[in-house]
Steps between C-alpha positions, in 0.01 A plus 500: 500500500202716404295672778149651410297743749272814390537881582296746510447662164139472451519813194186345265388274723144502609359388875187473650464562897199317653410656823250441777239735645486319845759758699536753221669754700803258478400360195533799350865553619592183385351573176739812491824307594396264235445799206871616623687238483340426143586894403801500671551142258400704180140415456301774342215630719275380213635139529364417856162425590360486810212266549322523834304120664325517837745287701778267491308242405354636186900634361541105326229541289561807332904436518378188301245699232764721482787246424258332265459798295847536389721849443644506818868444627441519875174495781526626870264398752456713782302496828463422842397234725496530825430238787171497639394267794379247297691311238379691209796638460672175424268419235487827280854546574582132380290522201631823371870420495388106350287669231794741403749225461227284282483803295865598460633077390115508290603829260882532579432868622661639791273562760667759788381397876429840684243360704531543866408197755561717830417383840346824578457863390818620618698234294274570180628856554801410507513369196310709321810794552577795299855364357551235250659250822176531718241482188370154454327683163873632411637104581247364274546742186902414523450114500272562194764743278787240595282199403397646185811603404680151619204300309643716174775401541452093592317536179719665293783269568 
């Protein structure tokens, strides 16, 4: 029997991290969990781009411009969504994750999750941690790598 599964040697691989505005402050440290993990995975500094949307809501579209365009091996979404008293949250949180799976089975790219959906601040803090086990940002930028490199290898078989 022959088993498959990626690692995380990213070395000449290229990623683009798509990152809200809404919340910056933890944005932004999800954004740097995400740049890690990719460095710590062998990306070169010049092989990331960050690409900055207002909201949640908006991170589908340019995931899928970005997909569309072609040259990279790996996308993480990050942001934060945090429930409101009204059911907005539902709805941009739904649509984000629904638009990023359209776009990952439309262009076979992996597309890393490192959105938070937090009941409240304290939970979106939480996640939004220093280390690579509390950073949703982190989390999103290692499901990318090991995608990539598993797709490479599902193709190469």
């Amino acid at each position: 029997m022959r088993e498959l599964q990626g690692d995380f040697d990213a070395t000449g691989q290229r990623y683009a991290i798509v990152a809200t505005r809404w919340n910056e402050a933890l944005v932004d440290r999800l954004v740097s969990g995400a740049a890690s993990v990719l460095a710590d995975c062998g990306v070169a500094d010049g092989d990331i781009t960050v690409v900055r949307v207002p909201g949640a809501f908006e991170i589908p579209l340019a995931v899928d411009r970005l997909a569309d365009g072609g040259g990279l091996d790996g996308i993480v979404a990050v942001g934060t969504v945090i429930r409101g008293e009204t059911p907005h949250f539902d709805y941009v949180a739904g649509e984000c994750a629904r638009g990023l799976s359209t776009t990952t089975l439309e262009y076979g790219i992996p597309v890393g999750f490192g959105v938070i959906t937090a009941e409240n601040p304290a939970q979106a803090e939480a996640r939004a941690g220093d280390d690579e086990d509390s950073n949703k940002g982190a989390e999103g930028a290692s499901a990318a790598v090991e995608m990539a490199t598993l797709l490479a290898r599902i193709d190469a078989r």
